[in-house]
C-alpha positions as CSV (number, residue, x, y, z in Angstrom):
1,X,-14.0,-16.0,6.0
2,X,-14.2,-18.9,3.4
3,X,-17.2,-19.2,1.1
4,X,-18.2,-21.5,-1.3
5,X,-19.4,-20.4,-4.8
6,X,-20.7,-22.7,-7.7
7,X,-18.8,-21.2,-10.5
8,X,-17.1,-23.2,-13.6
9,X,-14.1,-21.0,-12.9
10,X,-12.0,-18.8,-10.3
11,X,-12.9,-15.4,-12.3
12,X,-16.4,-16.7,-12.2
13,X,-16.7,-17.4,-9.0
14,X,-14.9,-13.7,-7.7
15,X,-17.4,-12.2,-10.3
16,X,-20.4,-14.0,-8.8
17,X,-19.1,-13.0,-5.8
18,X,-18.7,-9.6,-6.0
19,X,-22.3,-9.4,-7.3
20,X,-23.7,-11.1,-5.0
21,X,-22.3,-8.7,-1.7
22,X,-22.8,-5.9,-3.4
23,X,-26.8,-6.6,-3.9
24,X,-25.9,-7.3,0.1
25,X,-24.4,-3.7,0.8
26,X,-20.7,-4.9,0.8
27,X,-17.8,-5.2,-1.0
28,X,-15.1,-7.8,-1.6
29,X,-11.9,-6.1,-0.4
30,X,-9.2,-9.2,-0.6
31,X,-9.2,-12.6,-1.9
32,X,-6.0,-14.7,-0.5
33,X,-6.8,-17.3,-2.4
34,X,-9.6,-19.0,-4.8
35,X,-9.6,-22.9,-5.8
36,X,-11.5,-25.5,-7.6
37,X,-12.5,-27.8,-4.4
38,X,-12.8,-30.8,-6.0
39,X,-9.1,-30.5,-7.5
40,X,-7.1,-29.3,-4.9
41,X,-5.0,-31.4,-2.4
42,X,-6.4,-30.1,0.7
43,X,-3.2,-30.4,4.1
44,X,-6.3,-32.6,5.7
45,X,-8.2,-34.1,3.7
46,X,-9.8,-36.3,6.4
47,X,-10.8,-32.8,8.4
48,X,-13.3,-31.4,5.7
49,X,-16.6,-32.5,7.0
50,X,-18.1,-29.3,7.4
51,X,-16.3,-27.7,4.2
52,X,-18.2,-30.7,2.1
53,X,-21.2,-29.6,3.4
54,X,-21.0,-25.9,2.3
55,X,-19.3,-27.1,-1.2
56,X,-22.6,-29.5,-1.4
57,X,-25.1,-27.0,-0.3
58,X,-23.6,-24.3,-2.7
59,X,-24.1,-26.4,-5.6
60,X,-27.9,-27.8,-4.4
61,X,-28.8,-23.9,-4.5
62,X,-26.6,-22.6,-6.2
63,X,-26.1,-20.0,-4.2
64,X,-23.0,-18.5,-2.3
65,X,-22.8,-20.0,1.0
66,X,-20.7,-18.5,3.8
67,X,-18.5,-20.0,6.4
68,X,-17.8,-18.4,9.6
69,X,-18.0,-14.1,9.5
70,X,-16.0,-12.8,11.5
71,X,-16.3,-9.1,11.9
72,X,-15.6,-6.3,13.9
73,X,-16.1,-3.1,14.9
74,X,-14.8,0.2,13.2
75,X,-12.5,2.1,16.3
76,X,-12.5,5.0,14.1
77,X,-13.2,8.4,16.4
78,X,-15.1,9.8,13.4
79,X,-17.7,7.0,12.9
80,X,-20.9,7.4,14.2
C-alpha cells in the first residue's frame, strides 16, 4: 500500500506515520521505500494522475491519505 504523508522529511513522515496507525489500532511493520514526491524521477511520469491527487489532498488536510489497502486474512488455526 502507498500513502501519502505531508512531512518536511522521510523520518518525519515514518514518525507521523506510525502515530497516526497506531491512534488507528495498527502498526507499521515494513517500509520499502519513502521519497520526497516532488523530487523524485518517477519510471512514468505521465502515469501519476491519481498519485497527484493523494500528494495534493495530503497537503490540503494535511493528513495521511491512503492508497489502495490490500489486506488479508490471518490462516492461522489459533486465531479466533
Amino acid at each position: 500500500m502507498r500513502c501519502y504523508i505531508p512531512a518536511s522529511d522521510a523520518d518525519g513522515a515514518i514518525e507521523f506515520l506510525i502515530v497516526e496507525l497506531g491512534e488507528m489500532n495498527m502498526k507499521l511493520m515494513e517500509t520499502e521505500w519513502c521519497v520526497d514526491y516532488d523530487n523524485t524521477e518517477w519510471e512514468h511520469p505521465d502515469n501519476q494522475t491519481e498519485e497527484g491527487a493523494y500528494v495534493a489532498e495530503a497537503r490540503d488536510s494535511g493528513d495521511i491519505i491512503f492508497g489502495t489497502f490490500y489486506s488479508w486474512e490471518d490462516e492461522a488455526p489459533d486465531v479466533a
